[in-house]
ROMAR-46781 format. One record per residue (C-alpha): y, z, x; residue number from 1. Coordinates in nm, 3 decimals, decimal comma. Layout:
<nodes>
@v->Y w->Z u->X num->NUM
...
</nodes>
This chain:
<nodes>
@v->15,912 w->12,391 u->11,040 num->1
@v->16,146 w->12,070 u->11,079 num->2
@v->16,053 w->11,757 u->10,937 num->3
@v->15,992 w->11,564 u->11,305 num->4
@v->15,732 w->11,889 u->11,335 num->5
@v->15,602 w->11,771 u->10,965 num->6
@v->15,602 w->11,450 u->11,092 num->7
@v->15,399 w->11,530 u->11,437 num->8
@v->15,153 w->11,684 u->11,239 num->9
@v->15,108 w->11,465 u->10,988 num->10
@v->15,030 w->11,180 u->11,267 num->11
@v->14,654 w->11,056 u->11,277 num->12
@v->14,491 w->11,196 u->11,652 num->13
@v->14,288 w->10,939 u->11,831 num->14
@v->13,918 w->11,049 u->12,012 num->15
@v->14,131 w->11,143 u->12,333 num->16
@v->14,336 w->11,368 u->12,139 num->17
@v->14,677 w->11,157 u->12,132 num->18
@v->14,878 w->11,030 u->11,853 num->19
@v->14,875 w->10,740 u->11,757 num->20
@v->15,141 w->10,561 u->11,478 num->21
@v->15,065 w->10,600 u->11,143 num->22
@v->15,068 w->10,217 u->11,100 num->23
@v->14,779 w->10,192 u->11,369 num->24
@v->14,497 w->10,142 u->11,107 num->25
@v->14,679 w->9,797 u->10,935 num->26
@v->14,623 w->9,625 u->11,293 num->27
@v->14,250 w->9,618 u->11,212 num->28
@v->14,341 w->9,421 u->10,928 num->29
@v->14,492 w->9,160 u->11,127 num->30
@v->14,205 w->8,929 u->11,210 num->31
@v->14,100 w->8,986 u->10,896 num->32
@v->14,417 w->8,865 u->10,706 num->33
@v->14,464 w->8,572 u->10,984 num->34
@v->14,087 w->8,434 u->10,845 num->35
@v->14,213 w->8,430 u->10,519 num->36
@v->14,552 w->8,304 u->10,601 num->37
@v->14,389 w->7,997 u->10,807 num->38
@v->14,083 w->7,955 u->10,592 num->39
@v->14,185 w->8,004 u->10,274 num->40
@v->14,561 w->8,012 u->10,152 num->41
@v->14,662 w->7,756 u->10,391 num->42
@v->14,413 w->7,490 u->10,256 num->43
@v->14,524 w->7,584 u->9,906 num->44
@v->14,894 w->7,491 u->10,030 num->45
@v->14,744 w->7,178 u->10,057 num->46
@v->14,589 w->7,111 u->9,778 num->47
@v->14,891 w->7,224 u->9,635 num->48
@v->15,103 w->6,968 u->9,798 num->49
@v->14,860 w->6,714 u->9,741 num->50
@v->14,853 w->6,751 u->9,372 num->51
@v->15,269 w->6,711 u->9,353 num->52
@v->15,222 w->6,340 u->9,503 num->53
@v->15,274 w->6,061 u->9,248 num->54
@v->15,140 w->5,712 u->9,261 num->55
@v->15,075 w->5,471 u->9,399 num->56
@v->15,270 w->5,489 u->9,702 num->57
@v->15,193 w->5,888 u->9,743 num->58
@v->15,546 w->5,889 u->9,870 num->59
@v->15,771 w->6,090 u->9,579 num->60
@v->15,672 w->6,457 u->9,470 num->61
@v->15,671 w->6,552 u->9,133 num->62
@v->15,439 w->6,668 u->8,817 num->63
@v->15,298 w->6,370 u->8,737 num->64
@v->14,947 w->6,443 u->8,816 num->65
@v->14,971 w->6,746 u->8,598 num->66
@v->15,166 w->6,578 u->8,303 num->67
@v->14,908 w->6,331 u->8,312 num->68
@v->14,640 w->6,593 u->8,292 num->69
@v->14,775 w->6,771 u->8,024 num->70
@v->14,864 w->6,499 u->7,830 num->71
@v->14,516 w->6,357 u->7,794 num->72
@v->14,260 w->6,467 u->7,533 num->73
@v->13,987 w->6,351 u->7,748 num->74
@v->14,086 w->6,557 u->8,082 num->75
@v->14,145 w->6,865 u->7,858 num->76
@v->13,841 w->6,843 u->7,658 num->77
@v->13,675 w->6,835 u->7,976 num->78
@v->13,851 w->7,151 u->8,093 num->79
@v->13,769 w->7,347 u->7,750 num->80
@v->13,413 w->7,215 u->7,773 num->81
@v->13,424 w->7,371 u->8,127 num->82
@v->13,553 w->7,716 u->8,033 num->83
@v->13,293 w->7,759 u->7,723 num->84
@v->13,036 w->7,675 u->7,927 num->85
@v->13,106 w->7,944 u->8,136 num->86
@v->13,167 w->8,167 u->7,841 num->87
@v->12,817 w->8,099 u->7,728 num->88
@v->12,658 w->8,153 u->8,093 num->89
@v->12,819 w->8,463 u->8,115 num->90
@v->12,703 w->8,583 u->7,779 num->91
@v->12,367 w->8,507 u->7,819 num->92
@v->12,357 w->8,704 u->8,171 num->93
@v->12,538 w->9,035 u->8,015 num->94
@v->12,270 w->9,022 u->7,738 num->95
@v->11,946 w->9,064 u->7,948 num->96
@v->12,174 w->9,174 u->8,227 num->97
@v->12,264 w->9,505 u->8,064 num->98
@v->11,914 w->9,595 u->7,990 num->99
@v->11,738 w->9,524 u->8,327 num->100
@v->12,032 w->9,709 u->8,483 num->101
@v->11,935 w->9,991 u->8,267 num->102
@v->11,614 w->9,992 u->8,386 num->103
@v->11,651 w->9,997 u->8,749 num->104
@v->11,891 w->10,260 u->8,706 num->105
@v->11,664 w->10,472 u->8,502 num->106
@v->11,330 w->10,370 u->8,739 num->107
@v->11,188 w->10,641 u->8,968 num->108
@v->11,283 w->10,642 u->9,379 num->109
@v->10,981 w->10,407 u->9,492 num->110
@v->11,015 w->10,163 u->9,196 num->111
@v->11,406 w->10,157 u->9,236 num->112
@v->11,409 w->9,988 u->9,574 num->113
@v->11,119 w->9,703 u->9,492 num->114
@v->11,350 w->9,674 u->9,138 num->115
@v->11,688 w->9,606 u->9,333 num->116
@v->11,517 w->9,380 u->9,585 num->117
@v->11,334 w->9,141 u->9,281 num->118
@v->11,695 w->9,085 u->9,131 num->119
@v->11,887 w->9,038 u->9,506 num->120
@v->11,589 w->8,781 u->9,585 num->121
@v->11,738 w->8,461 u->9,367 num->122
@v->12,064 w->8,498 u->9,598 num->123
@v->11,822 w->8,483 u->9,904 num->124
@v->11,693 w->8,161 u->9,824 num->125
@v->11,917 w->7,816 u->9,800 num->126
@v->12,068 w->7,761 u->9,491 num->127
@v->11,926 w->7,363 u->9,552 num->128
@v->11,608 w->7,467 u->9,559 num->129
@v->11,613 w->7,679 u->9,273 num->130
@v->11,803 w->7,443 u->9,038 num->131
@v->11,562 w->7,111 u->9,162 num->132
@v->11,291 w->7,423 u->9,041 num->133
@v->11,435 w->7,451 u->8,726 num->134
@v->11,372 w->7,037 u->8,676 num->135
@v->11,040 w->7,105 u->8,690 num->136
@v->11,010 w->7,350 u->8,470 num->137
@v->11,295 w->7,205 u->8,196 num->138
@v->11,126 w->6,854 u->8,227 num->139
@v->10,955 w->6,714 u->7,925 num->140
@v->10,638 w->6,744 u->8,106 num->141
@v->10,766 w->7,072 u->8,239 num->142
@v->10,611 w->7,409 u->8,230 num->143
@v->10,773 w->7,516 u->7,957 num->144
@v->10,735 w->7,266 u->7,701 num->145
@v->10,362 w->7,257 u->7,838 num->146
@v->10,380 w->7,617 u->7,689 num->147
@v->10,546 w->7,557 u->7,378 num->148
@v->10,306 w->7,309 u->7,316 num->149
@v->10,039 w->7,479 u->7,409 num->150
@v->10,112 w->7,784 u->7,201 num->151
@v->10,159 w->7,549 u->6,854 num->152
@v->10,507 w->7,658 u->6,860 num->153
@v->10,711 w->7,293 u->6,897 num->154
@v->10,531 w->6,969 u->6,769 num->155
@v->10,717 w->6,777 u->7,043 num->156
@v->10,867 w->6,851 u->7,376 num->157
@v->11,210 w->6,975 u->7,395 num->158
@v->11,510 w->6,817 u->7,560 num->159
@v->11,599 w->7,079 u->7,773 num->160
@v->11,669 w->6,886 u->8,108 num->161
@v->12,011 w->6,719 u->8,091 num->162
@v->12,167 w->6,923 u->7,763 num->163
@v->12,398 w->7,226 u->7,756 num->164
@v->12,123 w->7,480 u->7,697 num->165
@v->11,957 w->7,393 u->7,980 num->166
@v->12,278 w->7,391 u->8,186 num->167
@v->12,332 w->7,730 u->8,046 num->168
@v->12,016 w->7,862 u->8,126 num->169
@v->12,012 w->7,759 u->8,454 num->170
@v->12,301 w->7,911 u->8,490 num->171
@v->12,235 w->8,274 u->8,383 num->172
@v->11,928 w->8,238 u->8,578 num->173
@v->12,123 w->8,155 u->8,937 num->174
@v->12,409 w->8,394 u->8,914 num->175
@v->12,220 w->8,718 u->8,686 num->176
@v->12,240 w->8,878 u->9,032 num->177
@v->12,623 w->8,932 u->9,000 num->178
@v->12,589 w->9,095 u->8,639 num->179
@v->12,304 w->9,357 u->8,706 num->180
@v->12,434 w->9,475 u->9,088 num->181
@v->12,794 w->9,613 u->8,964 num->182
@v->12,617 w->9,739 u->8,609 num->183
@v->12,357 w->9,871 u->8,825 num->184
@v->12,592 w->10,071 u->9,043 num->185
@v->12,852 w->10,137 u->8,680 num->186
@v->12,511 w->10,307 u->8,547 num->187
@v->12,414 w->10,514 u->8,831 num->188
@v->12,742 w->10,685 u->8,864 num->189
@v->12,695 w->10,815 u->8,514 num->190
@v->12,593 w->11,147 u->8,473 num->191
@v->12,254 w->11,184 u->8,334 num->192
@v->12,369 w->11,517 u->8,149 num->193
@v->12,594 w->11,328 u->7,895 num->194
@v->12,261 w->11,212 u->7,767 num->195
@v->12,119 w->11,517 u->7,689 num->196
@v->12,426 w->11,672 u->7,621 num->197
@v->12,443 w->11,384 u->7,342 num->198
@v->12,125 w->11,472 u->7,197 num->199
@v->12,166 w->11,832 u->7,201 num->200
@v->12,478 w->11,749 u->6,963 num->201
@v->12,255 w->11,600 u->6,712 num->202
@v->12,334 w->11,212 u->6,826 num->203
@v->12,011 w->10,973 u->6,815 num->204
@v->11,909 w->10,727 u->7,123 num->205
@v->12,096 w->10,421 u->7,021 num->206
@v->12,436 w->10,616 u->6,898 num->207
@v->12,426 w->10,768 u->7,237 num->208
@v->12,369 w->10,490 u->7,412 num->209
@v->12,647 w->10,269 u->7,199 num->210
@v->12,939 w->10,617 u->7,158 num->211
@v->12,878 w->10,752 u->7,535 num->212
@v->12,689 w->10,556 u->7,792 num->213
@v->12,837 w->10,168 u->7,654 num->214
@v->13,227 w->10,281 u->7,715 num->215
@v->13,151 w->10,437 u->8,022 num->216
@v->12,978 w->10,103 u->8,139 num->217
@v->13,298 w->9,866 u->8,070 num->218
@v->13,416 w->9,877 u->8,421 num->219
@v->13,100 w->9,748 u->8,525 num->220
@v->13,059 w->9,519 u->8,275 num->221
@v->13,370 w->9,381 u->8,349 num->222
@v->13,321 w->9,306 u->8,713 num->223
@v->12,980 w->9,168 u->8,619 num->224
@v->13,176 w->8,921 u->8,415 num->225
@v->13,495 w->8,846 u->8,642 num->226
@v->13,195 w->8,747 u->8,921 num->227
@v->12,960 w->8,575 u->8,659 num->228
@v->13,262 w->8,369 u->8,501 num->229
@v->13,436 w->8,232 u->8,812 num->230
@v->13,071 w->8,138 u->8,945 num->231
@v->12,948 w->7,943 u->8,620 num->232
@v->13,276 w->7,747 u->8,570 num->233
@v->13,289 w->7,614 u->8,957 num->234
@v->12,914 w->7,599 u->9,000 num->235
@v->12,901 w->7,246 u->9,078 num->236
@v->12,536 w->7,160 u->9,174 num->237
@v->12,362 w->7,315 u->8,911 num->238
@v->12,598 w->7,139 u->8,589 num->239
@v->12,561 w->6,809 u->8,788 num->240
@v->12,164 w->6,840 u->8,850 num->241
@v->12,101 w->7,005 u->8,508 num->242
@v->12,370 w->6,835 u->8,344 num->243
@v->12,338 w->6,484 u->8,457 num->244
@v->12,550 w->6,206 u->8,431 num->245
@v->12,581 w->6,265 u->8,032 num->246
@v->12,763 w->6,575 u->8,029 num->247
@v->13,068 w->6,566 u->8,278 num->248
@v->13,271 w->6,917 u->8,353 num->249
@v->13,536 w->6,979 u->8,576 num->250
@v->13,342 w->7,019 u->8,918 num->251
@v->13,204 w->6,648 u->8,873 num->252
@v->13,480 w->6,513 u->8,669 num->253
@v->13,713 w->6,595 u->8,994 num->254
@v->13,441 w->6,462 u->9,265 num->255
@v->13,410 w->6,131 u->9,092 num->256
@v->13,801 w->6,099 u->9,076 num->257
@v->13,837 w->6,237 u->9,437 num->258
@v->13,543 w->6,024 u->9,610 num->259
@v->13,462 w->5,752 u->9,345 num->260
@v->13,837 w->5,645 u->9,170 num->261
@v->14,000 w->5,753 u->9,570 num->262
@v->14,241 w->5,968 u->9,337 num->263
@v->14,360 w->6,233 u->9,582 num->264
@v->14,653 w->6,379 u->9,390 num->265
@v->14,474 w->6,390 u->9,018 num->266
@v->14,154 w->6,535 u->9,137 num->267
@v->14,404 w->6,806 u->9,357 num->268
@v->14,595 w->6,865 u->9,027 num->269
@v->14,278 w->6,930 u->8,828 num->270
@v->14,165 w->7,153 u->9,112 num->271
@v->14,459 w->7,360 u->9,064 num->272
@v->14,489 w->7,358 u->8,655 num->273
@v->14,117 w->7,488 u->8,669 num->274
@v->14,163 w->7,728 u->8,953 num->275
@v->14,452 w->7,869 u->8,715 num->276
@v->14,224 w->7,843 u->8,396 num->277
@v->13,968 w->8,077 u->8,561 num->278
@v->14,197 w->8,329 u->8,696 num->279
@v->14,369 w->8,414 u->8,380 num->280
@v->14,025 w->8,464 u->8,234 num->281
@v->13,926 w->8,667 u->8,510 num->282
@v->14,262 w->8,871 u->8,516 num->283
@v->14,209 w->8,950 u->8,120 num->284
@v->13,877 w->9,062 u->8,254 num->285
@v->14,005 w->9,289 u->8,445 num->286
@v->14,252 w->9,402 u->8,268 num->287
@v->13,953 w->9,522 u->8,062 num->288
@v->13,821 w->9,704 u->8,284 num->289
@v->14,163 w->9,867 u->8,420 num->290
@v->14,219 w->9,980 u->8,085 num->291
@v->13,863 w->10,138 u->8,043 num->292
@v->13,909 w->10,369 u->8,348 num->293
@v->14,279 w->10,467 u->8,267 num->294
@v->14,075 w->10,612 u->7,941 num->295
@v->13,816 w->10,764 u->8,094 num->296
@v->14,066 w->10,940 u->8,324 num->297
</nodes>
């Protein structure tokens, strides 16, 4: 056999039975790529270009912006504030995440589907009307305090509403449905027989659980987190509802300089430095969870 018969044969057949070129599949990722192209890295060329204007003319290009940003405690306290809080969200989500995942997973065929449609629900409804929800229950007069009270536990109401547990709450609360759908899939994908297998070798419930099923979960933790992460750190209603005027992080801090100060080029420069901020957290993330599956295979 000669390598144009290799070839011949190794070329994809269409429903009428002719060949078609092997590079016939990447034109169905044309339109695709075109959206993303016009949508999406064409408007961050722009902000890009905005952000390497000076002032006041807007007329010279340079770094200004982002010497300015970088060379103010203020902007990059803001900025650390911004990436902790995330850090915190995220936390709190992979803690009770980890275990409701592990119960859906573990649920029988008719509970499984009403499971995985109560934790898909939050992303059904507006995240608006779920964080103006969340006033009324954080309020001093809210539900929860009402509770506390109630139950003898607090002798006066907590300040929830406006602080950086409540923001964090909140949080967890509006994106948990991107930490339990990738652990829920990680989980399922495990086979049930390591578990017994485990047990059969003498290892209890929890060392089983933290020596086999934990390691094997990493890649889905990891997602969880990449999603979780890049959602807290730009979610810009719910810090500016919860948070209030009184505790300022980068999504507000650039919408008052881009609407209320008119500062175009700082508020573009700030977009970027936190855009950047979040991807290299996201890209350790996932570094994570490369290096967890090279292991397992």
């Amino acid at each position: 056999m000669t390598l144009a018969d290799a070839a011949n044969l190794a070329t994809p057949i269409d429903h009428r039975g002719r060949r078609r070129p092997r590079d016939a599949e990447w034109r169905l990722v044309l339109p695709l790529g075109m959206f993303m192209i016009l949508f999406f890295a064409a408007p961050l060329l722009v902000l890009l270009v905005v952000s390497l204007f000076g002032e006041p003319e807007m007329r010279t290009l340079g770094l200004a912006q982002y010497a300015r940003f970088l060379g103010d405690r203020f902007t990059l306290g803001i900025l650390l504030d911004t990436l902790v809080l995330g850090a915190e969200a995220t936390l709190v989500c992979l803690v009770f995440g980890l275990p409701l995942a592990w119960v859906c997973s573990k649920a029988g065929p008719r509970l499984q589907p009403v499971l995985r449609f109560l934790v898909i629900l939050p992303i059904m409804t507006s995240v608006v009307v779920r964080t103006f929800g969340w006033i009324v229950i954080l309020g001093r007069q809210g539900i929860l305090n009402k509770a506390l009270l109630a139950l003898g536990l607090v002798d006066d109401p907590l300040r929830l509403l406006f602080s950086e547990t409540g923001v964090v709450i909140v949080l967890a609360q509006v994106q948990m449905p991107l930490m339990v759908l990738p652990l829920l899939t990680t989980l399922q994908r495990i086979d049930p027989n390591l578990w017994a297998a485990s047990s059969a070798l003498g290892a209890g419930s929890w060392r089983t659980f933290r020596r086999v099923i934990l390691p094997l979960t990493l890649p889905g933790i990891a997602a969880g987190c990449m999603l979780v992460y890049a959602a807290c750190t730009t979610a810009f209603v719910t810090q500016t509802l919860i948070g209030g005027a009184r505790l300022v992080y980068m999504p507000l801090y650039i919408f008052q300089q881009a609407t209320g100060a008119n500062n175009w080029p700082f508020a573009a420069a700030m977009s970027v430095l936190l855009m950047i901020a979040v991807l290299v957290v996201v890209s350790l993330l996932n570094l994570l969870g490369r290096t967890r599956r090279g292991a397992d295979a």
